[in-house]
C-alpha positions in Angstrom: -10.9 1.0 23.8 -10.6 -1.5 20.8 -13.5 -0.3 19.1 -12.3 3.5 19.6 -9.0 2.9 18.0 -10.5 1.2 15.5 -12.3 4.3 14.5 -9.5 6.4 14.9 -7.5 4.1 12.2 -10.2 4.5 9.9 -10.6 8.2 10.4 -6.8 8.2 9.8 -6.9 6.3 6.8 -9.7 8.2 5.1 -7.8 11.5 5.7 -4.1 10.3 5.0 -5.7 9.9 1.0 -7.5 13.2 0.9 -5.5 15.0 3.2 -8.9 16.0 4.6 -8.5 19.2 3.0 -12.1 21.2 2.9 -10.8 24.9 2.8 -8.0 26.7 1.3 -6.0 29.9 3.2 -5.1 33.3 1.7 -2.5 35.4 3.4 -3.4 39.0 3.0 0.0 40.9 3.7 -2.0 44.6 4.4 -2.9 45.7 7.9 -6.7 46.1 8.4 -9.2 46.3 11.4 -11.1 43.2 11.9 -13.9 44.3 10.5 -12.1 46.0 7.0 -10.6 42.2 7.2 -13.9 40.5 7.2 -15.3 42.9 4.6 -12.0 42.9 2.1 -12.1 38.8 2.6 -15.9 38.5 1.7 -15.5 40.1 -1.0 -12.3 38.4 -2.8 -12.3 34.6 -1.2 -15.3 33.5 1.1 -15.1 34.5 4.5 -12.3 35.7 7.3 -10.5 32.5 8.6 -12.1 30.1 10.0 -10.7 27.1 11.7 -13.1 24.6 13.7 -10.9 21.3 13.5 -7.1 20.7 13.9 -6.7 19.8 10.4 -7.9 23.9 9.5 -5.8 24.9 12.0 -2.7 23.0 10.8 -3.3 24.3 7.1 -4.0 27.7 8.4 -0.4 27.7 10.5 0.9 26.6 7.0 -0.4 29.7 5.3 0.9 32.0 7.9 4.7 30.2 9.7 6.9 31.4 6.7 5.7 35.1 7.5 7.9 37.3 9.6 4.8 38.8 10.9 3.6 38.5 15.2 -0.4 39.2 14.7 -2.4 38.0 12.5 -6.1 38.3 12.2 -8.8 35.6 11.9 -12.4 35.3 12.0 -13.2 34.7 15.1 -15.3 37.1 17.1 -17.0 37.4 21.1 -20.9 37.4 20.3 -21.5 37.5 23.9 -20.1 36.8 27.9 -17.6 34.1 27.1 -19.3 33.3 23.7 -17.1 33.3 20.8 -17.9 32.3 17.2 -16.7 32.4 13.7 -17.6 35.3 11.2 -19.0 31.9 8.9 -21.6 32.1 12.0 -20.4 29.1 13.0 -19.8 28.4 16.8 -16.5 28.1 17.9 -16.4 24.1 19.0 -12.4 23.7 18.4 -10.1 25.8 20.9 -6.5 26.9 19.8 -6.1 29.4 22.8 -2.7 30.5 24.2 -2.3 30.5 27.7 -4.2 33.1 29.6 -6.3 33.8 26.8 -9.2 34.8 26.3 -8.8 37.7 29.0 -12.2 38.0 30.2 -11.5 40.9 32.3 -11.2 43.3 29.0 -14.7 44.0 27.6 -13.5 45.7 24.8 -10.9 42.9 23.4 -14.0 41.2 21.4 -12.2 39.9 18.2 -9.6 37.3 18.4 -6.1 37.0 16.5 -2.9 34.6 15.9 0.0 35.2 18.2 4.5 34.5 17.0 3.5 31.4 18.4 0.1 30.6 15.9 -1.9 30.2 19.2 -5.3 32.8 19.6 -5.8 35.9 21.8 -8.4 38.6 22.2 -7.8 41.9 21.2 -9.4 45.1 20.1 -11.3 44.7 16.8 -9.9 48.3 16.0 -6.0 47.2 15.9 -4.8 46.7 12.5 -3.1 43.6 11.3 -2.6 41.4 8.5 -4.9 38.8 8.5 -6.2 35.2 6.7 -8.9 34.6 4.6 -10.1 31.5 3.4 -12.0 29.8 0.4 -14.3 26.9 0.1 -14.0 24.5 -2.4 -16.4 24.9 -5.0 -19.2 21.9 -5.6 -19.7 19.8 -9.0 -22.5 17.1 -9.4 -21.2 14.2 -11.2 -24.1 12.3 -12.8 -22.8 9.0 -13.0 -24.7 5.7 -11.3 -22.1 4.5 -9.2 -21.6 3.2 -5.4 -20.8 5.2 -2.4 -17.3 3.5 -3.1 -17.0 4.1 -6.5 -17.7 8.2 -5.8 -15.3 8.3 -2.9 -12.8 7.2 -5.0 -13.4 9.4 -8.5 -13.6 12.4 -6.4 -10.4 11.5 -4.9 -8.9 11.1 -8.3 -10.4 13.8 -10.0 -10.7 16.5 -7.8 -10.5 16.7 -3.5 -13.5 14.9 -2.1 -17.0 13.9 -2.0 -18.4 16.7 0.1 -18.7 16.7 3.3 -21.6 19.3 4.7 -20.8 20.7 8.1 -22.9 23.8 8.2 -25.7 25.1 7.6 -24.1 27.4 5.2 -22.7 24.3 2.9 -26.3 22.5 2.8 -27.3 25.2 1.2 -24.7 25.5 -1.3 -25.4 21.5 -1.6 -29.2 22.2 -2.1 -28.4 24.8 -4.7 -26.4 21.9 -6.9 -28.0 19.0 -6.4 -31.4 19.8 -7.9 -28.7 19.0 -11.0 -28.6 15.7 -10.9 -30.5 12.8 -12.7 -31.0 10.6 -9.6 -33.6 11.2 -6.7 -30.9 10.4 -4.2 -27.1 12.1 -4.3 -24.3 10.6 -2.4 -22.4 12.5 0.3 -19.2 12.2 2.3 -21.2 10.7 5.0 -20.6 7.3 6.4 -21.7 4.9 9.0 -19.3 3.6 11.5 -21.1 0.2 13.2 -18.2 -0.1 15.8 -19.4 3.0 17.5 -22.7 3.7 16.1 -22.0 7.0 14.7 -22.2 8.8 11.7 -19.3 10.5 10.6 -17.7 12.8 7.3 -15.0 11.7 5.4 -13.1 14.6 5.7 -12.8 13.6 9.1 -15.4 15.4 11.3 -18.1 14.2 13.4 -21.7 15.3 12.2 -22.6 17.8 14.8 -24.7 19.8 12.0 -27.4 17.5 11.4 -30.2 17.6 7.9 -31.6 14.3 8.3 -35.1 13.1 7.1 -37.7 11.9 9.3 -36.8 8.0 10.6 -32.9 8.0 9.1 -29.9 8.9 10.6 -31.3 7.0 14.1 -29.5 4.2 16.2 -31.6 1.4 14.4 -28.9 1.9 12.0 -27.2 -0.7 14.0 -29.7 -3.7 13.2 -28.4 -3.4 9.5 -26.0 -5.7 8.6 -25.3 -3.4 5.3 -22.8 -1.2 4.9 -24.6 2.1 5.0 -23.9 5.8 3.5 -25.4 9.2 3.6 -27.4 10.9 0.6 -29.2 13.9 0.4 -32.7 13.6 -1.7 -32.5 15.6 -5.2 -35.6 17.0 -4.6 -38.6 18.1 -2.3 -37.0 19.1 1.0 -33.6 18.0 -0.1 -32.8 16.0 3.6 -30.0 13.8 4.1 -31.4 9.6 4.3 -29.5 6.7 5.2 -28.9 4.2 2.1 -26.8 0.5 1.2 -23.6 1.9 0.3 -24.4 -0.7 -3.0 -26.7 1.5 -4.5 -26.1 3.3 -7.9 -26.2 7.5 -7.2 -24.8 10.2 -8.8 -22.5 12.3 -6.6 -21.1 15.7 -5.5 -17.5 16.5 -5.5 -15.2 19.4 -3.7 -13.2 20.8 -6.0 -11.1 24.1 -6.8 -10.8 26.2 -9.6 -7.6 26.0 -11.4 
């Protein structure tokens, strides 16, 4: 119990500087199917909404409360029986149903939208509402030699964050900036927690999308008595290792276009 509030003051501290911020929301006042949503938001920002932690779902709220508007949608869509997932691809881990949602006995409500109250419900992906789209943040090697430290802290002052990569989708926009950079190794929002043997993102996620090279990211982490932090290699395969937070790397920031 000690060790898991311990982690959760951590977590808490981490995010209370960055505000944990990894995606920006649009509000799009024009009523659209889902699928003239997804296509209109794909084309202007990066995808339809998506919102797989409660921080997203917080800043999406934000986007959306001062709106006098009951249904909005987002990007979140039934691939199969009681399978939903996001139009990013990704799987839908974090649940902000309302109550009685999703009906299951309607096979035609396969698209899923904000209620008055912010909460999600399935509905025909022919209705037409307003809807959310979001943006990611765009990514910026910075090719200076410093610790993981050091690169947490200029990205924090400089632009958002170091990045964090929870999807397939942002290792590859990773693997398309790092080959950048002047080191072999490239510092990542990734950090290991030795009170629960975990590896977790500074934005405040677990790692449940996983790159790792052969022999790092493994539980002999815990014979270590240095403080340890995630890169990903600048070249070859680009993989994520496991490296002394001490070492001198240059890093990859989060940052939005003014």
């Amino acid at each position: 119990m000690v060790q898991t509030l311990h982690f959760i003051l951590l977590l808490t501290t981490l995010c209370s500087v960055s505000e944990c911020v990894q995606r920006q929301y649009h509000f799009i006042n024009e009523e659209k199917t889902w699928t003239e949503a997804q296509s209109y938001c794909r084309e202007k920002y990066t995808d339809l909404a998506t919102a797989d932690n409660m921080n997203d779902t917080n800043e999406l709220k934000k986007s959306v409360n001062d709106r006098n508007v009951q249904k909005i949608w987002i990007g979140l869509q039934k691939m199969g029986r009681d399978e939903w997932q996001w139009s990013s691809g990704e799987p839908a881990l974090y649940l902000n149903w309302a109550p009685g949602q999703p009906e299951t006995s309607y096979c035609h409500e396969n698209c899923a939208a904000l209620n008055a109250q912010r909460k999600w419900f399935d509905v025909s992906c022919t209705s037409q509402y307003p809807f959310v789209c979001y943006e990611d943040p765009e990514l910026i090697v910075i090719r200076e030699n410093v610790t993981w430290s050091e690169a947490l802290r200029y990205c924090r002052q400089k632009h958002v964050d170091l990045v964090s990569v929870h999807s397939e989708e942002m290792q590859r926009r990773v693997m398309n900036v790092v080959k950048h950079a002047s080191t072999a190794e490239v510092w990542l929002g990734l950090r290991y927690s030795h009170v629960l043997g975990i590896w977790y993102w500074v934005s405040g996620e677990t790692v449940c999308y996983q790159n790792w090279a052969p022999g790092n990211g493994i539980s002999e982490e815990d014979c270590e008595h240095t403080v340890r932090s995630g890169a990903v290699q600048s070249g070859g395969d680009q993989r994520w290792i496991s490296l002394p937070e001490t070492h001198k790397l240059n890093f990859i920031c989060t940052t939005y276009e003014e």
